[in-house]
VMD Tcl script that draws the C-alpha trace (Angstrom):
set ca {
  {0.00 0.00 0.00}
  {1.84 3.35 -1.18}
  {1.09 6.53 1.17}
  {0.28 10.07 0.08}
  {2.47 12.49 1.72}
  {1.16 14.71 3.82}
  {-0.24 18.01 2.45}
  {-1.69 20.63 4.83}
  {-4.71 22.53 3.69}
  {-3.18 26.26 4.52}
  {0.19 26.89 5.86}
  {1.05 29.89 8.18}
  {3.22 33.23 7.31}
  {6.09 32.61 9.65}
  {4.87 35.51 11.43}
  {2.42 33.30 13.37}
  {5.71 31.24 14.52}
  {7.38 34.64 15.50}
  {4.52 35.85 17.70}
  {4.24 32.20 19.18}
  {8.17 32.23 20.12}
  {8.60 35.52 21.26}
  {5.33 34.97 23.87}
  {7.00 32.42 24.82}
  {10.25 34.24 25.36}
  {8.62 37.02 27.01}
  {9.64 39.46 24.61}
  {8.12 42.36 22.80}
  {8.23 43.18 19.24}
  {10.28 45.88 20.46}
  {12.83 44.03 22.59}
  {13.20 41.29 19.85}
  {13.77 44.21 17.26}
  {16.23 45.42 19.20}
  {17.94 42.20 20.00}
  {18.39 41.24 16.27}
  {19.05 44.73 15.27}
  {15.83 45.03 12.38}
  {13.30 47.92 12.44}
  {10.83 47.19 15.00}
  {8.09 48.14 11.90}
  {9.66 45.56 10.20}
  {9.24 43.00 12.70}
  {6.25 44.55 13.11}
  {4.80 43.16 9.60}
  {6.42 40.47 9.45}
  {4.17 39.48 12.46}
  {0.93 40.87 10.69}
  {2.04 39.04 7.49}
  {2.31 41.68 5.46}
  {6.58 41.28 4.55}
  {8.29 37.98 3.91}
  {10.95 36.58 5.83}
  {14.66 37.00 3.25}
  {17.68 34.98 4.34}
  {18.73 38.03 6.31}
  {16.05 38.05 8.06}
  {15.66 34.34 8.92}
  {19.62 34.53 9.67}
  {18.79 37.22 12.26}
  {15.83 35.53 13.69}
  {17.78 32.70 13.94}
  {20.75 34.30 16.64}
  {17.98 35.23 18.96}
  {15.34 32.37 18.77}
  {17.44 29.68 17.99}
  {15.39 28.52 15.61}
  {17.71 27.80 12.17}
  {17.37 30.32 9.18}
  {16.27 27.10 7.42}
  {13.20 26.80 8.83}
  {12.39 30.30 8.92}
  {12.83 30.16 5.09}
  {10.93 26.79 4.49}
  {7.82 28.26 5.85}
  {8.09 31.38 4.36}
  {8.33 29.41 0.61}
  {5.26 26.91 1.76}
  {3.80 29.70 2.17}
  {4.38 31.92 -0.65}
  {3.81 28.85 -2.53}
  {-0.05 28.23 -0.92}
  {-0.64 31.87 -1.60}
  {0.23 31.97 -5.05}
  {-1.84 28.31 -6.00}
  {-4.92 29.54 -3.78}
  {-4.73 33.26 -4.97}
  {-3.27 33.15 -8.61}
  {-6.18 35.92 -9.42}
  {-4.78 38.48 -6.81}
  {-1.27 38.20 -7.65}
  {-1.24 42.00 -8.45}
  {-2.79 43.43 -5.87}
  {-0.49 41.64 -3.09}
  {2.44 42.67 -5.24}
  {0.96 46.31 -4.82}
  {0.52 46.04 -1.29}
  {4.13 44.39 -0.85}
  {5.50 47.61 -2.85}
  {3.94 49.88 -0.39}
  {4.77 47.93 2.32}
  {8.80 48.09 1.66}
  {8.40 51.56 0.63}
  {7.14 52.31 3.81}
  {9.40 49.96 5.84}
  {12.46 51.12 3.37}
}
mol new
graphics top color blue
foreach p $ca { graphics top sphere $p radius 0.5 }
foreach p [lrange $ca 0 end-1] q [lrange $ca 1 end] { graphics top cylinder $p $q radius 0.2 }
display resetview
């Protein structure tokens, strides 16, 4: 009998793992922004899902969580990956909104 592998039916921005770890680190967006040395706005919307985690990013997140860059990127591309099959259609308006987002942030 061959098994299927196991595909979820939505994956998480790594955002939600962010807030999760730094609850349960006791830290604020602030404190954590500080610690890794990133904009607190940027942390900020990473947790709100609005920016994507880069390598730099996960490599930063990684020194103070101790969770590897690796996994930081892996979710980030399941996700980008379950956004773009579920939401093909809206491709250009969460490009749009990514543009303002790093204009803001940048």
């Amino acid at each position: 009998m061959e098994t299927k592998p196991y595909i979820p039916i939505v994956y998480f921005h790594p955002g939600d793992t962010l807030k999760e770890k730094l609850e349960e680190m006791h830290l604020s967006t602030e404190q954590f922004a500080e610690q890794t040395e990133l904009p607190s706005s940027l942390v900020d919307a990473i947790i709100a899902g609005t920016y994507s985690v880069s390598a730099d990013i996960a490599l930063a997140f990684e020194q103070t969580t101790k969770i590897p860059a690796a996994y930081w990127l892996k979710v980030q591309h399941a996700y980008d990956n379950y956004m773009l099959s579920s939401n093909a259609s809206d491709y250009k308006a969460r490009l749009q909104k990514l543009r303002r987002v790093a204009a803001v942030l940048l």
